[in-house]
N, CA, C and O atoms as a GROMACS GRO file, in nm:
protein
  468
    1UNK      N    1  10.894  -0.274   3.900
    1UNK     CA    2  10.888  -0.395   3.818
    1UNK      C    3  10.782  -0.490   3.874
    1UNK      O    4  10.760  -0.498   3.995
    2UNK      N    5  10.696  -0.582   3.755
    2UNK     CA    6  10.595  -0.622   3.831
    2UNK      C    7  10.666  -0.801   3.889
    2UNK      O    8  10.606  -0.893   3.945
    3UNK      N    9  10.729  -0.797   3.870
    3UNK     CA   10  10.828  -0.939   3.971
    3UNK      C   11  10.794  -0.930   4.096
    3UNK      O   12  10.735  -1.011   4.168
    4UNK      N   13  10.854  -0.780   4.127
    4UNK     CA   14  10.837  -0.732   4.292
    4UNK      C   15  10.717  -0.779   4.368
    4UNK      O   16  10.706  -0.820   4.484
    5UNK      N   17  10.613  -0.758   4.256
    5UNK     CA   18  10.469  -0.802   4.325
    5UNK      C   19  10.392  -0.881   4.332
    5UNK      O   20  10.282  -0.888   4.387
    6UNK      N   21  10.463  -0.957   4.261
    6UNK     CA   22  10.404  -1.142   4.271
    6UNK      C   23  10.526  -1.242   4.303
    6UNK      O   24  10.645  -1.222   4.280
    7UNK      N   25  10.457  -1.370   4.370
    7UNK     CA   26  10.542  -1.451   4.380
    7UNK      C   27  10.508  -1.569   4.354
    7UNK      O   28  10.386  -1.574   4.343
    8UNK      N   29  10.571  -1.692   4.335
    8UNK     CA   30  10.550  -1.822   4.296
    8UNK      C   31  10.572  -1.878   4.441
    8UNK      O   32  10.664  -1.828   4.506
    9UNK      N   33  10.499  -1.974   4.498
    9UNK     CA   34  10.522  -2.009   4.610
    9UNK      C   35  10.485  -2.202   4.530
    9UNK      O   36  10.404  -2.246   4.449
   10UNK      N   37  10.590  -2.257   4.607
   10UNK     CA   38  10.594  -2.404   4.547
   10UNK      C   39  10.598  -2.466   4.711
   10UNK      O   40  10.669  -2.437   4.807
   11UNK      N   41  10.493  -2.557   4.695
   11UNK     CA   42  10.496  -2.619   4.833
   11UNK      C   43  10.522  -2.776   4.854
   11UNK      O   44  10.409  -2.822   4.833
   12UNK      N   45  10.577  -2.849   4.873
   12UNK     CA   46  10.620  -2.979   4.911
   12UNK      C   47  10.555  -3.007   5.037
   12UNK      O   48  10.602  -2.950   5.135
   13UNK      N   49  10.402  -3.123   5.061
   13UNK     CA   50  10.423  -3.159   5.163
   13UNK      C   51  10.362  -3.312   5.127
   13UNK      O   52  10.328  -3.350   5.015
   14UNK      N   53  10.357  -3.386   5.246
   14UNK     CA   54  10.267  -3.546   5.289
   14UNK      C   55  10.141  -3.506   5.221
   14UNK      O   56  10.061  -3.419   5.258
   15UNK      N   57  10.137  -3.583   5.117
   15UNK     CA   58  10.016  -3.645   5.105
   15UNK      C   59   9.884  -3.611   5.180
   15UNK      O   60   9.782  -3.542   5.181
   16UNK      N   61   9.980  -3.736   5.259
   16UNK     CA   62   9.823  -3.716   5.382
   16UNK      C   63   9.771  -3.558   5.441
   16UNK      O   64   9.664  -3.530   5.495
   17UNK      N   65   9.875  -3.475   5.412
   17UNK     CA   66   9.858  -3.339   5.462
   17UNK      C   67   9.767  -3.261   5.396
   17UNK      O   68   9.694  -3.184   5.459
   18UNK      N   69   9.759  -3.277   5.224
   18UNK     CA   70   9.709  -3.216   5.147
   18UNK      C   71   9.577  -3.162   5.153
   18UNK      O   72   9.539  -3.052   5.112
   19UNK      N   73   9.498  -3.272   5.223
   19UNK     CA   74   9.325  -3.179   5.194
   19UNK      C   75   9.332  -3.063   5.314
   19UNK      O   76   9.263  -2.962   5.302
   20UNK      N   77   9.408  -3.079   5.416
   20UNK     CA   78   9.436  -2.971   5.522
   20UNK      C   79   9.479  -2.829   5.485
   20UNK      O   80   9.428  -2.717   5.488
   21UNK      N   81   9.633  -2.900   5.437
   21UNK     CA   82   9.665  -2.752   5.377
   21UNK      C   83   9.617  -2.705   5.270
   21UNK      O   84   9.627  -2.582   5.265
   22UNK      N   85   9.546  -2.774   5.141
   22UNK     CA   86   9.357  -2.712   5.063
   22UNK      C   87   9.302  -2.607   5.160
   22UNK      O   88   9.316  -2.485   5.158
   23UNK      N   89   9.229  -2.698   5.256
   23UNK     CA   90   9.117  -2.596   5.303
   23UNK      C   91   9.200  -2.473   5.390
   23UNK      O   92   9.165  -2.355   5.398
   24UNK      N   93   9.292  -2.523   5.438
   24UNK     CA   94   9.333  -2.421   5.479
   24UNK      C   95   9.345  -2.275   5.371
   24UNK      O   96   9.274  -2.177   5.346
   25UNK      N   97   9.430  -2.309   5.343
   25UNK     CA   98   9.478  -2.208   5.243
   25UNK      C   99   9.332  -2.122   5.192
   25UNK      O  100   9.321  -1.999   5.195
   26UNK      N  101   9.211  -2.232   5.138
   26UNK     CA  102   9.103  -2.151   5.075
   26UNK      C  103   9.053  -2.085   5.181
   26UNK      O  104   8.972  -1.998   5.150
   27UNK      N  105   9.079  -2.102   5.320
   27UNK     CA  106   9.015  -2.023   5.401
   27UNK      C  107   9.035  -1.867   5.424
   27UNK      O  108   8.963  -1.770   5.446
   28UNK      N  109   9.204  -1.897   5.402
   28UNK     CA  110   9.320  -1.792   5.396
   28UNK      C  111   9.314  -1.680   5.293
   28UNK      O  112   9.393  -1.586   5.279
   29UNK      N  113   9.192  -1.713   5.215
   29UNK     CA  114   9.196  -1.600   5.060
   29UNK      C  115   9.282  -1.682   4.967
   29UNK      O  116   9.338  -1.609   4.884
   30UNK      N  117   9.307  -1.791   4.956
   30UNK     CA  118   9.397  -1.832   4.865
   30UNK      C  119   9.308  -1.936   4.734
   30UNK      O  120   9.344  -2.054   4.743
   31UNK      N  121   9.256  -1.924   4.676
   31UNK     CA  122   9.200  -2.037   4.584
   31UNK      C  123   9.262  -2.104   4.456
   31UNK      O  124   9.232  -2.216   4.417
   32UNK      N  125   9.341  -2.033   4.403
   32UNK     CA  126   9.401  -2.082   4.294
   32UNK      C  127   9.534  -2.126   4.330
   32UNK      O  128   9.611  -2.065   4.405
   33UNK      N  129   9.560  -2.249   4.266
   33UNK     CA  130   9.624  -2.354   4.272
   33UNK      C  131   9.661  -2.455   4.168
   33UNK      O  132   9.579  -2.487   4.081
   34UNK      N  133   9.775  -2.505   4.175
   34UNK     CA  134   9.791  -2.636   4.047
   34UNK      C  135   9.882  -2.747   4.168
   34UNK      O  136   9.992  -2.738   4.223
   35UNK      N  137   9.771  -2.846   4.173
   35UNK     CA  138   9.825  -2.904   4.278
   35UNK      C  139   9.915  -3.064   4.122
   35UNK      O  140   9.870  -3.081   4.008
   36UNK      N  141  10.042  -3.146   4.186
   36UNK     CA  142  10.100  -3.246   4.132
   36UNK      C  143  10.163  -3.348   4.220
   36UNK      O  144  10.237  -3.325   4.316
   37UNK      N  145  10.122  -3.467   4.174
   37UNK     CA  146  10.190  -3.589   4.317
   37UNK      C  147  10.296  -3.629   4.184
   37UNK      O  148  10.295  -3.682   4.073
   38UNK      N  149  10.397  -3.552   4.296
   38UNK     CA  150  10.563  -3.594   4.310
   38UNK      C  151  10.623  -3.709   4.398
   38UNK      O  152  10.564  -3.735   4.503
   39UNK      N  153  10.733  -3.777   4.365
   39UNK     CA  154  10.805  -3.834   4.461
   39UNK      C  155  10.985  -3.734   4.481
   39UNK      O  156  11.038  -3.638   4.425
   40UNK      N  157  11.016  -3.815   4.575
   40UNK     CA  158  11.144  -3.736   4.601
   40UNK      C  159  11.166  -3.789   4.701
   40UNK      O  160  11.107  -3.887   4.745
   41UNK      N  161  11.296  -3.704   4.774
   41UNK     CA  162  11.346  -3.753   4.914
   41UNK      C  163  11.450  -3.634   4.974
   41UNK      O  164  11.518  -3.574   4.891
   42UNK      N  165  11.460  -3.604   5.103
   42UNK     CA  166  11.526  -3.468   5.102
   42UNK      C  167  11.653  -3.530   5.208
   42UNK      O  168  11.718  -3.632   5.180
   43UNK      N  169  11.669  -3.468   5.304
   43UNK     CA  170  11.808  -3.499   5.368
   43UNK      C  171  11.829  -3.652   5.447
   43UNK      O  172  11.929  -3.697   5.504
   44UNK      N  173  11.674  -3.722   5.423
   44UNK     CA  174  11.669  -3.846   5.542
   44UNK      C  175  11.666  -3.952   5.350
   44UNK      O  176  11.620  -4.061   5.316
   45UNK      N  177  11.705  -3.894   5.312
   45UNK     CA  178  11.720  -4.009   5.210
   45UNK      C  179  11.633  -4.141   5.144
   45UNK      O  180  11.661  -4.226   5.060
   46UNK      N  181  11.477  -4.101   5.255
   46UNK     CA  182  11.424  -4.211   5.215
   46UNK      C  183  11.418  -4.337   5.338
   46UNK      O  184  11.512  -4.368   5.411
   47UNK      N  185  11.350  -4.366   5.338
   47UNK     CA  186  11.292  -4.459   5.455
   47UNK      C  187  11.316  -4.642   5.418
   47UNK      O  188  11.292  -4.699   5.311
   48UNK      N  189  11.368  -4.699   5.543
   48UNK     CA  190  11.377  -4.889   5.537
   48UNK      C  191  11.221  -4.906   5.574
   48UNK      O  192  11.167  -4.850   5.669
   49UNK      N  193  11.181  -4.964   5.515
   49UNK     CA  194  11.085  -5.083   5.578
   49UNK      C  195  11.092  -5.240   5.592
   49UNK      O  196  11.096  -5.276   5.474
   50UNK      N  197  11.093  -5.309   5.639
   50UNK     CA  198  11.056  -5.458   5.592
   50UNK      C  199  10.932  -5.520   5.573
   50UNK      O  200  10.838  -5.506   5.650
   51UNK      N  201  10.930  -5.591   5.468
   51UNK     CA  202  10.831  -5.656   5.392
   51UNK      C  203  10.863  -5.849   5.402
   51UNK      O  204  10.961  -5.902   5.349
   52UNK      N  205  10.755  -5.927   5.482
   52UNK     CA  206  10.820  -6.043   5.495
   52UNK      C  207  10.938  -6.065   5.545
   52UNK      O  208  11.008  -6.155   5.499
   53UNK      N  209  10.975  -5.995   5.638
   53UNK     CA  210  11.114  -6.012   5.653
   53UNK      C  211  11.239  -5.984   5.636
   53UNK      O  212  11.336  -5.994   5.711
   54UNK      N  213  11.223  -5.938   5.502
   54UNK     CA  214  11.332  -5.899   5.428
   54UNK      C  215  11.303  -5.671   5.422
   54UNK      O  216  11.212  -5.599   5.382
   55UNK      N  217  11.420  -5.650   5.478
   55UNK     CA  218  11.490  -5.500   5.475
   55UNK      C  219  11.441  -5.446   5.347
   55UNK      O  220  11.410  -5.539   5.274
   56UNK      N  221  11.420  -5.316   5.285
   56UNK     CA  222  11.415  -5.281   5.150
   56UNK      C  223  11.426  -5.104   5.141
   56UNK      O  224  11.376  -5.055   5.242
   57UNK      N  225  11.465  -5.028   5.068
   57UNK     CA  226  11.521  -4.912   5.097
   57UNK      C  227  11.378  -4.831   4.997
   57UNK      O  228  11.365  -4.883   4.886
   58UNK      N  229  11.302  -4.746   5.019
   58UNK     CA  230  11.238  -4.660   4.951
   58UNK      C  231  11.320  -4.529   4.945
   58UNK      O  232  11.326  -4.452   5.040
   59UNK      N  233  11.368  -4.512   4.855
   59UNK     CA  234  11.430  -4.335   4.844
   59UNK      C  235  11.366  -4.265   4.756
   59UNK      O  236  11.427  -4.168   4.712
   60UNK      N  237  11.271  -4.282   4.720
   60UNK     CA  238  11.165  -4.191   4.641
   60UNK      C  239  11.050  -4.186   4.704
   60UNK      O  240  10.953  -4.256   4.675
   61UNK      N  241  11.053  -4.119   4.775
   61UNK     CA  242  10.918  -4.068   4.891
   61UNK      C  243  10.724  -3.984   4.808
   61UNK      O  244  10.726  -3.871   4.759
   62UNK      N  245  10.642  -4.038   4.811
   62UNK     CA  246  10.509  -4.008   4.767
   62UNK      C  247  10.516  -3.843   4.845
   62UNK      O  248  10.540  -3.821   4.964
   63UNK      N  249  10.485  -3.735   4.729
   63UNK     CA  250  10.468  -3.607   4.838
   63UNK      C  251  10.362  -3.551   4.721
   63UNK      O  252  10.334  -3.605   4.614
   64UNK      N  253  10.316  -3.432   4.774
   64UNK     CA  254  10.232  -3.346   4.690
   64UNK      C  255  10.322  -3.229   4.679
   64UNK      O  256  10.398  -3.200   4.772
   65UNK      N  257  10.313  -3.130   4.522
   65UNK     CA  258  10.357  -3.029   4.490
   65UNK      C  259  10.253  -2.917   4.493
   65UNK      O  260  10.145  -2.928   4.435
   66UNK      N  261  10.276  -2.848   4.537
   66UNK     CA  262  10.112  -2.744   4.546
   66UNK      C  263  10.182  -2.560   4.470
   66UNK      O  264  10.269  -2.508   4.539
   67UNK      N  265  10.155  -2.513   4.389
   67UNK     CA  266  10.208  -2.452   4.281
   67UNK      C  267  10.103  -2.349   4.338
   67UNK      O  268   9.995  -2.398   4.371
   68UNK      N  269  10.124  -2.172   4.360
   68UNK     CA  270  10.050  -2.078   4.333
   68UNK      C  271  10.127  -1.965   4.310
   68UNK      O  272  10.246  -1.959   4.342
   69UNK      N  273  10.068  -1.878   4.258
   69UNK     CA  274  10.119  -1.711   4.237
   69UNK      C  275  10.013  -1.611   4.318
   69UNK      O  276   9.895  -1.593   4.288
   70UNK      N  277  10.092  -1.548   4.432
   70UNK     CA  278  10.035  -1.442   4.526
   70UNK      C  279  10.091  -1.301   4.457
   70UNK      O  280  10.145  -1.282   4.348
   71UNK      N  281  10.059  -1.219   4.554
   71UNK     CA  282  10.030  -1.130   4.584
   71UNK      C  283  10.212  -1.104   4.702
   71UNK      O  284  10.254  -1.149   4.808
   72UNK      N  285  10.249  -1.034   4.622
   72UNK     CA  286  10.405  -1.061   4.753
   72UNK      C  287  10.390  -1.038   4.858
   72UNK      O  288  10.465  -1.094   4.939
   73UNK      N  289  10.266  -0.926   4.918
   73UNK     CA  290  10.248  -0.906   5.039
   73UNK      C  291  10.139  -1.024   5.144
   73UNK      O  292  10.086  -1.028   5.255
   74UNK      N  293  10.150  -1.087   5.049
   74UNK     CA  294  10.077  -1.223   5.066
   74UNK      C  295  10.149  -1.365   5.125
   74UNK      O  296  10.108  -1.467   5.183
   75UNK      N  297  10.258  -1.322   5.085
   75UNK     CA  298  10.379  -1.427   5.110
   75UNK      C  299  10.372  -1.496   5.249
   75UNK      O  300  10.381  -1.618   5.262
   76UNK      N  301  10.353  -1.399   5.364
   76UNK     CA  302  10.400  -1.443   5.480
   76UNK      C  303  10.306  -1.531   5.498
   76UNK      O  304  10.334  -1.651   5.510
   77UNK      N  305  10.152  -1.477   5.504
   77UNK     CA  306  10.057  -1.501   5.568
   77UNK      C  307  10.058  -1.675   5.428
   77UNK      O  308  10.005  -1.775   5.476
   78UNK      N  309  10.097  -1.685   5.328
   78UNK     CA  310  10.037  -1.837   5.283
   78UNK      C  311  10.195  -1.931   5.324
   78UNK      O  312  10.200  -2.051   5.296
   79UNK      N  313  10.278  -1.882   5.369
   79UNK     CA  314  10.372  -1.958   5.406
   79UNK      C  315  10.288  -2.020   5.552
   79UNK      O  316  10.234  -2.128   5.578
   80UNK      N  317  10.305  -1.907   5.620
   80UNK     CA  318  10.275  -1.978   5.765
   80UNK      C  319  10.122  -2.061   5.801
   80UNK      O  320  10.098  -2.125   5.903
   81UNK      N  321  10.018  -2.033   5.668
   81UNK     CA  322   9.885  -2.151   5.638
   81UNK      C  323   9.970  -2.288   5.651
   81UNK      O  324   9.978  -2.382   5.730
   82UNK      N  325  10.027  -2.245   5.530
   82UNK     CA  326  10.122  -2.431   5.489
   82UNK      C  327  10.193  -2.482   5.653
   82UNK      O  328  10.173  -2.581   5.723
   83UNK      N  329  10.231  -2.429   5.661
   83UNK     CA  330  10.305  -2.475   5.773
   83UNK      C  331  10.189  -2.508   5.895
   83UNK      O  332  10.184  -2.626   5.929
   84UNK      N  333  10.110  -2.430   5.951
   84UNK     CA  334  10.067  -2.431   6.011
   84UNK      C  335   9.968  -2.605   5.986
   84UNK      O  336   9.939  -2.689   6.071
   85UNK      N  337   9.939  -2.602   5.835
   85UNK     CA  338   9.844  -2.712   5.840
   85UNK      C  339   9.946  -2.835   5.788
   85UNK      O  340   9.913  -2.954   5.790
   86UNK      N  341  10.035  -2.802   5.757
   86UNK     CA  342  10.150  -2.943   5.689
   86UNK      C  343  10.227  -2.982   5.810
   86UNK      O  344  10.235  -3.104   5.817
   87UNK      N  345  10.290  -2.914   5.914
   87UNK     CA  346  10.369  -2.949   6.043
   87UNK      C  347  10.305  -3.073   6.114
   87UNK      O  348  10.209  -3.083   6.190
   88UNK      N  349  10.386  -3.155   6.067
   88UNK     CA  350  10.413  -3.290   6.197
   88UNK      C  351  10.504  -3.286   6.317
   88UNK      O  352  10.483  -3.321   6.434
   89UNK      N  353  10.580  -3.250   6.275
   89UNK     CA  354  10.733  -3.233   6.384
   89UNK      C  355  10.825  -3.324   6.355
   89UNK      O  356  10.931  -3.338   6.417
   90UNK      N  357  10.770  -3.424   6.211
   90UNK     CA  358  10.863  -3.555   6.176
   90UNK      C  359  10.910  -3.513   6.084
   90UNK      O  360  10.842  -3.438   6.015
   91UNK      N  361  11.068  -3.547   6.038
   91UNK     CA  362  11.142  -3.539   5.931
   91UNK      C  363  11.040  -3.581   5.796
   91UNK      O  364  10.956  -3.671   5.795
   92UNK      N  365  11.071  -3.494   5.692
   92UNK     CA  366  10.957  -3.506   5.555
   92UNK      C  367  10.866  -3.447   5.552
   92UNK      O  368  10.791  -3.465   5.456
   93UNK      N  369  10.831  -3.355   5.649
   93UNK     CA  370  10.764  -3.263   5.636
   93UNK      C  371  10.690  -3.167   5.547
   93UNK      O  372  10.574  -3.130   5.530
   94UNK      N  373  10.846  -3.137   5.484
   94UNK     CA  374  10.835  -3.085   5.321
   94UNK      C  375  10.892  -3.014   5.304
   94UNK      O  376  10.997  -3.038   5.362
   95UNK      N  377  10.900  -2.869   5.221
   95UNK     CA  378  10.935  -2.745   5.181
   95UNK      C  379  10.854  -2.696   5.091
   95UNK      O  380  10.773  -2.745   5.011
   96UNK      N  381  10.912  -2.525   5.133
   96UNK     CA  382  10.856  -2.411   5.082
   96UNK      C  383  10.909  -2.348   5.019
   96UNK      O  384  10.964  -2.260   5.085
   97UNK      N  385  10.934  -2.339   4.870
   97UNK     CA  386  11.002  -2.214   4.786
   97UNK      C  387  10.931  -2.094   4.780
   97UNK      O  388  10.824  -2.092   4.841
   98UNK      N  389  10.968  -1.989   4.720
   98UNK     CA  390  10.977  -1.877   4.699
   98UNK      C  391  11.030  -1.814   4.533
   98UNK      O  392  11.152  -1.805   4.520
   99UNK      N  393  10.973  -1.787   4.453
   99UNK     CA  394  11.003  -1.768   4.289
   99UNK      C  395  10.970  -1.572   4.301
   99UNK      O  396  10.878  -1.516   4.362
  100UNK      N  397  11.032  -1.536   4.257
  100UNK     CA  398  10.988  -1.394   4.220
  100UNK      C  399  10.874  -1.444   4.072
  100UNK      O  400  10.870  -1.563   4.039
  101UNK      N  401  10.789  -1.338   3.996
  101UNK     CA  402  10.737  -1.396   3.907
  101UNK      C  403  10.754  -1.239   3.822
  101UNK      O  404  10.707  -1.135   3.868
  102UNK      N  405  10.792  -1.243   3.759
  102UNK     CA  406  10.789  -1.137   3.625
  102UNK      C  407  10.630  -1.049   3.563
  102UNK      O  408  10.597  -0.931   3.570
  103UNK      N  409  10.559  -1.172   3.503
  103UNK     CA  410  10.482  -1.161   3.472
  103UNK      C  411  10.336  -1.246   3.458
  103UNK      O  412  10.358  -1.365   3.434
  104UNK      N  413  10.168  -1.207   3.470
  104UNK     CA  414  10.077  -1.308   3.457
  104UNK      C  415   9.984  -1.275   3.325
  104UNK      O  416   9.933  -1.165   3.304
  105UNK      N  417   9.976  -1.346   3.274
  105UNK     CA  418   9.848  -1.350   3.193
  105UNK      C  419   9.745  -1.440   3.211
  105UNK      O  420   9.760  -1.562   3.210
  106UNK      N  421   9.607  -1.365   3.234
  106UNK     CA  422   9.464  -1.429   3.228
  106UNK      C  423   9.459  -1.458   3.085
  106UNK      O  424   9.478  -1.362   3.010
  107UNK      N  425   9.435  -1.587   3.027
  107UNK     CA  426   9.420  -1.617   2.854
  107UNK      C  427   9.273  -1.549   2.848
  107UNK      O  428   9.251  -1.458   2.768
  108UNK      N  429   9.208  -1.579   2.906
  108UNK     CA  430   9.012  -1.541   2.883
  108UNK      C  431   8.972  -1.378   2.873
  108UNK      O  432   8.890  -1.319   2.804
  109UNK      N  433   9.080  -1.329   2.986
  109UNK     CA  434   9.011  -1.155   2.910
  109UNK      C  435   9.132  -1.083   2.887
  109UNK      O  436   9.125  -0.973   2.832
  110UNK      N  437   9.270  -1.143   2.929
  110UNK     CA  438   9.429  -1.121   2.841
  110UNK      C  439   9.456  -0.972   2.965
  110UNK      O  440   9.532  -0.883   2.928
  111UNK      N  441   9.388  -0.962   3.105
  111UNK     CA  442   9.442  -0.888   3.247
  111UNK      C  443   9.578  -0.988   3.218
  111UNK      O  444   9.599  -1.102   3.176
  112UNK      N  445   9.686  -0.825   3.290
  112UNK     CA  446   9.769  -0.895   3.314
  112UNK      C  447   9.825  -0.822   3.434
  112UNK      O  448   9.792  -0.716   3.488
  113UNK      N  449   9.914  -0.905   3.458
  113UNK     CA  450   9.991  -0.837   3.650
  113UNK      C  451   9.916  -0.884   3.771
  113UNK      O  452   9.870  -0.999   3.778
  114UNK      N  453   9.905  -0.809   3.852
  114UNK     CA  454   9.834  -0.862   3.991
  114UNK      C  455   9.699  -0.889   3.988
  114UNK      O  456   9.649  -0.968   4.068
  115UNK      N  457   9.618  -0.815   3.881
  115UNK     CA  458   9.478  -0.814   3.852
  115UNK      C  459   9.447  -0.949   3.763
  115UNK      O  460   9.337  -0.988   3.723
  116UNK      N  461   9.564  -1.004   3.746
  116UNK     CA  462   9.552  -1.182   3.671
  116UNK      C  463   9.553  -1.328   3.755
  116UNK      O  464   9.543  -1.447   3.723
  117UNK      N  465   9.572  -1.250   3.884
  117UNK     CA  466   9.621  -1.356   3.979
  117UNK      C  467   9.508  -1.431   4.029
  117UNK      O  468   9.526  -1.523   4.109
   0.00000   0.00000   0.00000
């Protein structure tokens, strides 16, 4: 089944991380991408700051979503890019999914499967 051989890899990290884990990744053989600035917040709920004085709660945190479809034997090696270039060692870091993918279509010459990727 062609699921087996592709995967959706969804990446959550900082912002500030993003042009890193970019070049990284393009260094890695990886070029295609649909990058989206998300907010959210994962187990730290979101960060206090004070402003003037006054306490104020942000629980919707600024992150980037970074969207691709590999190659499954590809998996390891673009997990451990991300990580390698997104790791702070500070809570918010981000996350990494994992999607099986069924199927791809190229619209421009209508390849489909691994040869669309």
């Amino acid at each position: 089944m062609l699921g087996e051989n592709m995967k959706k890899i969804v990446a959550i990290v900082r912002p500030n991380k993003f042009e890193a884990v970019k070049k990284a990744l393009i260094a890695a053989g990886c070029s295609g991408m649909t990058i989206k600035e998300v907010k959210g917040h994962g187990r730290q709920m979101g960060i206090t700051e004070r402003y003037r004085g006054s306490d104020y709660r942000v629980d919707l945190l600024p992150k980037t979503e970074i969207n691709m479809v590999v190659k499954a034997e590809s998996v390891d090696n673009v997990i451990q890019t991300i990580i390698s270039a997104a790791r702070t060692g500070t809570i918010g870091d981000g996350k990494i999914f994992v999607f099986p993918v069924d199927e791809v279509v190229r619209i421009r010459t209508g390849e489909t499967g691994r040869e669309a990727i």
